[in-house]
C-alpha positions, 0 to 999 in steps of 0.5 A: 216207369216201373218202381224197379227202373226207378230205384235203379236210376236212384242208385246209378246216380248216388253210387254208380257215379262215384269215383270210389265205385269205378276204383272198387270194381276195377280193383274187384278179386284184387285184393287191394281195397281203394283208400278208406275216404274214398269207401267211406263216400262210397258208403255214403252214397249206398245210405242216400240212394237207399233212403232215397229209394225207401221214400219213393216205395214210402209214396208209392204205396201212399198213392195205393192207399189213396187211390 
C-alpha cells in the first residue's frame, strides 16, 4: 500500500469518525462552530493521526536505510 493510501486511512480512522468532524462539515460556511468539547477532541483526534502518520513515514524510511 502506497504511504499516502496509509496515512489517509490513519486520518479517516482518528478523525473522520468523530462525531464533532461530521458537526463541523455539516455547519461548514455557517458560522455556527460545534460545542468547544466536541472541537477539542476534534483536535485530539487531528494530533494522534498526525503523530501516527509521522511514526509510519519514521519506518518507512528506516526500512529505506536498511535495506
Amino acid at each position: 500500500m502506497a504511504l499516502s493510501d496509509e496515512i489517509d486511512d490513519i486520518f479517516r480512522r482518528e478523525v473522520k469518525n468523530l462525531p464533532a468532524y461530521v458537526k463541523a462539515q455539516g455547519a461548514a460556511g455557517s458560522g455556527i462552530a460545534p460545542p468547544v468539547d466536541e472541537m477539542n477532541a476534534l483536535l485530539m483526534g487531528l494530533a494522534v493521526a498526525a503523530q501516527r502518520s509521522f511514526h509510519l513515514l519514521a519506518r518507512r524510511i528506516e526500512e529505506l536505510e536498511s535495506a
